[in-house]
N, C-alpha and C positions, 0 to 999 in steps of 0.2 A: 843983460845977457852977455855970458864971455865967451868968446869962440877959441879954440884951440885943435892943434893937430891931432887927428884920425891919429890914434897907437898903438893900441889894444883892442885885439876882437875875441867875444867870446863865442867859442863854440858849443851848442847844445846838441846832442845826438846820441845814441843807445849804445849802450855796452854790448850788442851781439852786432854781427853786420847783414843780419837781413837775408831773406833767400834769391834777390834780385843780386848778379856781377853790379851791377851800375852804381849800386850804396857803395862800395867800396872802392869803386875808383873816383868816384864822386870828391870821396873823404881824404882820398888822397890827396887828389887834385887841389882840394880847398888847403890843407895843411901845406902842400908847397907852395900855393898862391899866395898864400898869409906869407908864408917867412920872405920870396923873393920880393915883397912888397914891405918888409920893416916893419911887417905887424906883427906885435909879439900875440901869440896864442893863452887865451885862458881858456881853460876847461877843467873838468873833473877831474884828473890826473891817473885816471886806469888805464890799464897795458891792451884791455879786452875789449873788441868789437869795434865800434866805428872809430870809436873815442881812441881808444890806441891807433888805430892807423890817421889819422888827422895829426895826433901830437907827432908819431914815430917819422912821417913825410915833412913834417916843418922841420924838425931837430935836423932829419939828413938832411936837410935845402938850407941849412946854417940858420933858422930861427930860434926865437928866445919864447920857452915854454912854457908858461906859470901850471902846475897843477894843485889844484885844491878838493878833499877830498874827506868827509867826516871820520871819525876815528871808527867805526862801527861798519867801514865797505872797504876800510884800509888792508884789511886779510882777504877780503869777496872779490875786490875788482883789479889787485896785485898793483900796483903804483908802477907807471911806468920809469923804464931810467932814464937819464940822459936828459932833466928838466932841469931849467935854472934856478926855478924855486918848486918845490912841492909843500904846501899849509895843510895842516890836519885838523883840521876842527873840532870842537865837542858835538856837532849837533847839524840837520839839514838846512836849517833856518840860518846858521854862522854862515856857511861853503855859501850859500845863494847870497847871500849879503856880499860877503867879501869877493866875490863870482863878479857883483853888480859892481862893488867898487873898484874893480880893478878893470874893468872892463868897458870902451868907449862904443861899442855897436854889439849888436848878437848875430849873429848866425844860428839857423834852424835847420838839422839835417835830420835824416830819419832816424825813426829814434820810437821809441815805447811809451810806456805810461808815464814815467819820468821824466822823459824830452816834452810831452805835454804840461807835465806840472810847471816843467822852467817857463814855458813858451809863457801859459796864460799866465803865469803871476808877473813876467815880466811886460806883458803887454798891459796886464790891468794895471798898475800900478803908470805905465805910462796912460791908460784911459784917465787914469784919477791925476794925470798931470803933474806926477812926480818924478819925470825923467822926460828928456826928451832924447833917447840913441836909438837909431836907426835897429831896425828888428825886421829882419831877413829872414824869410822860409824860403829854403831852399828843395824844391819839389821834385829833386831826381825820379824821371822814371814817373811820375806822376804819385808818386808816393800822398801826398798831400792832400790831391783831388779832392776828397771826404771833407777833411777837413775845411778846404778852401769854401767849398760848398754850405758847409756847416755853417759857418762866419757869414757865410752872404743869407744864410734864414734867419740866424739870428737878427740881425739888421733887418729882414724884411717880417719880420715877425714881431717887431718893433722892440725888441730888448737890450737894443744899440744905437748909435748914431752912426750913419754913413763914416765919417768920420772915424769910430773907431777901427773900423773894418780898414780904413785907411793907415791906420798904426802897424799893419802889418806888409811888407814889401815882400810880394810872391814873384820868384826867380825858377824860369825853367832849369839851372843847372848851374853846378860851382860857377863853371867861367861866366857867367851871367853873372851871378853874386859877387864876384869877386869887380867883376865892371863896374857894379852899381857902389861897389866899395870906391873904388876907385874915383867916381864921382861926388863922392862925400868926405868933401877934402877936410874939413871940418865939422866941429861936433861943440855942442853946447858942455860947458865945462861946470856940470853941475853935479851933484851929488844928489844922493837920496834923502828927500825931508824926515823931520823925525818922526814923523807920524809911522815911519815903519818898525 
């Protein structure tokens, strides 16, 4: 096992912001926490809903922005400016890959069907013991509730281990999240096996 410095956090969270105020100041909040902290930002690289205001609050707090983004939502979600790097990939499966490899922990903000898809494949994939980065739901407003709940029948319904329910770190609120960042000074320096 190699250990290495916390650098890169990815952000998961929907491209609308939701009818709650609290999702977008949330997003805010977390995009300038990341940069005043040297954590460079990866995300999907759209201008629109959560995800624009997380990347657009780092950039103004002097963070470094990666966006990545498949060539197929590069017209749909309008690419924000003012990234240090923006990737266009051919395909959903590339952006999540290269998302995973550029990325030392996640973050979980609110978010749609999509912010679901990232969540579980990222957590299963740490179930099946091919990562080990810290993976953060961030449950502004209780947004998550549902969900939290959902993870805890799974488990008690027996189609989980304790343990996996444990793969996921539930944070009442960015500045919580950004704490628990804070305390994860380090991160296992591994990459994804090939079995992906």
């Amino acid at each position: 096992m190699t250990l290495q410095p916390l650098k890169s956090v990815c952000v998961y969270c929907g491209s609308r912001t939701g009818t709650n105020p609290v999702y977008t100041r949330e997003a805010t909040e977390l995009g300038k926490g990341l940069a005043e902290r040297g954590l460079d930002l990866v995300y999907g690289a759209g201008s629109i809903g959560l995800m624009g205001l997380v990347a657009r609050a780092s950039v103004d707090a002097g963070g470094r922005v990666i966006g990545i983004i498949p060539d197929h939502l590069d017209a749909v979600e309008i690419t924000q400016g003012g990234l240090a790097e923006i990737h266009v990939t051919s395909s959903m499966h590339e952006r999540k890959k290269m998302m995973f490899d550029r990325s030392d922990a996640f973050l979980v903000l609110p978010g749609g069907l999509g912010t679901l898809d990232e969540l579980f494949e990222i957590v299963t994939w740490a179930q099946l013991g091919l990562h080990r980065k810290p993976i953060i739901l961030v449950n502004s407003g209780g947004y998550w509730d549902a969900l939290v709940t959902l993870v805890k029948s799974i488990v008690t319904e027996g189609f989980a281990k304790p343990a996996h329910a444990d793969l996921i770190t539930v944070t009442a609120s960015a500045s919580e999240a950004l704490a628990h960042l804070d305390s994860v000074a380090m991160v296992e320096g591994e990459g994804l096996t090939e079995l992906i």
